[in-house]
N, C-alpha and C positions, 0 to 999 in steps of 0.2 A: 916311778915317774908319773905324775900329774897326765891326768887321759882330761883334751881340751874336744868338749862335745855342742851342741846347741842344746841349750836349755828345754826342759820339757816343762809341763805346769806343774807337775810334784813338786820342783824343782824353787819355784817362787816362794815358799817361806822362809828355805836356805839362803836366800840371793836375798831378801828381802831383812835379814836378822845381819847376812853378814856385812850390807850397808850401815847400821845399826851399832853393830859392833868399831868396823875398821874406818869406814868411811868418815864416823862422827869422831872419831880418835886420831884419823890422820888429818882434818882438816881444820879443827877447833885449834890449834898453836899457831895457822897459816889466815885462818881469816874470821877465830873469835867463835866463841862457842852459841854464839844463836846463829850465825850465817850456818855454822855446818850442820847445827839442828836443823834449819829449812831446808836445807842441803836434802838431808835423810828425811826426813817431813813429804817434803815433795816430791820428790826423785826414785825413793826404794821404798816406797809404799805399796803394797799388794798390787792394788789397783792397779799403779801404773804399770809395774812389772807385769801385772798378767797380759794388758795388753800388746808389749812387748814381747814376752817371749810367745803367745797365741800368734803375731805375727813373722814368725821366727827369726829378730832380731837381737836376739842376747844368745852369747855364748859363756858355758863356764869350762872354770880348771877343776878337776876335783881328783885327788887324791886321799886314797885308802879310806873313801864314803864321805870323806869333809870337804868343803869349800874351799878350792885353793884359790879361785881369781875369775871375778865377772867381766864379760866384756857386751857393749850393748853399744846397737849404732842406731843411726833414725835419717831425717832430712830436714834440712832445712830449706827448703823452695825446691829448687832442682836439685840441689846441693846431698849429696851422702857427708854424713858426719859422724866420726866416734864420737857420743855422749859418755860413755862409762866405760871405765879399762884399769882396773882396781888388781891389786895380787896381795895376797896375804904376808904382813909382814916377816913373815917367818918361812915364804916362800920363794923373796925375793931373792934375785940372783940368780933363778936358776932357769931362765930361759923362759917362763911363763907369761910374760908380758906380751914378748913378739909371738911367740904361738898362739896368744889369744886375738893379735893383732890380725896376724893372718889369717887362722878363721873367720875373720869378720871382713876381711877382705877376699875371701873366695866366696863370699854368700853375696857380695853386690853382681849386680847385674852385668852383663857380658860389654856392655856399652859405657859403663860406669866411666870416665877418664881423667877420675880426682878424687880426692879422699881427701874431707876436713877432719878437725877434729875443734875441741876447744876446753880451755884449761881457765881456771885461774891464774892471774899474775903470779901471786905469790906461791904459787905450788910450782916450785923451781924444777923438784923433783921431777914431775910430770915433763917439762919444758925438755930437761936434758935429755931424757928417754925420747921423748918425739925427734930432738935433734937427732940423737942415732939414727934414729927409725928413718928418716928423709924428710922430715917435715920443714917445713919453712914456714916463719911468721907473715903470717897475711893480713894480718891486721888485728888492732886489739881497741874493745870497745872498751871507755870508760862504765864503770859501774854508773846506774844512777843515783850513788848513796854519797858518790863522791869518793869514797875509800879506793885508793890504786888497788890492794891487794886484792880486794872483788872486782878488778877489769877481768873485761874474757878477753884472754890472747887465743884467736883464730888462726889456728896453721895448717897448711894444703901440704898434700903428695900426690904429684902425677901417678896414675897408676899406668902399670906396664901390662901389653895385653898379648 
């Protein structure tokens, strides 16, 4: 079984190769192979990754020494938000999604009394798993590209304390 930890800085070129890998492969069919390029471009580049896991907001899954699934939160104003909660295709199914979930909600603060998150339209996939999860749609911005499939759908979950 997959041991779900908080990322260390070793840790960043694994997290950074396996956006690279998975993340340009799951999302180039859903929203076209330059969006998921900037996707991994911008998003799972060193740099950013280090700052995030230095401020101890990415958690990973890793089994038997490989990357099984990144999960990283941030904020948006006041707002706590999942930005990334990825599992390895060949991990999926087996519980790693909502255990990477929850560590990322045992790291928000004691007062925390909501949890966003936000997806792509067309990443349906992502959509039904937050439906499980308790999320509700809170709203979804248009891209400014005009393409529906790049809206961000914005969805909230009370958190219970």
């Amino acid at each position: 079984m997959a041991e779900v930890r908080v990322a260390r800085p070793g840790d960043v070129p694994a997290i950074s190769r396996f956006g690279e890998v998975h993340v340009r492969a799951h999302y180039a069919p859903l929203i076209g192979a330059a969006a998921a390029a900037a996707q991994v471009r911008d998003w799972w580049n060193e740099t950013h990754l280090s700052a995030a896991v230095a401020g101890g907001l990415v958690v990973v899954a890793e089994d038997g020494g490989e990357l099984a699934g990144v999960g990283q939160r941030g904020r948006n104003g006041p707002d706590h938000v999942v930005y990334k909660l990825y599992v390895h295709p060949g991990q999926r199914g087996r519980g790693l999604g909502p255990r990477l979930l929850d560590a990322l909600v045992a790291r928000l603060p004691a007062d925390a009394g909501r949890l966003y998150i936000e997806h792509f339209a067309a990443n349906e996939r992502a959509g039904a798993f937050y439906e499980r999860e308790g999320f509700t749609v809170d709203r979804i911005e248009p891209s400014a590209t005009g393409d529906p499939a790049l809206a961000v759908v914005w969805r909230v979950r009370p958190l219970t304390t």
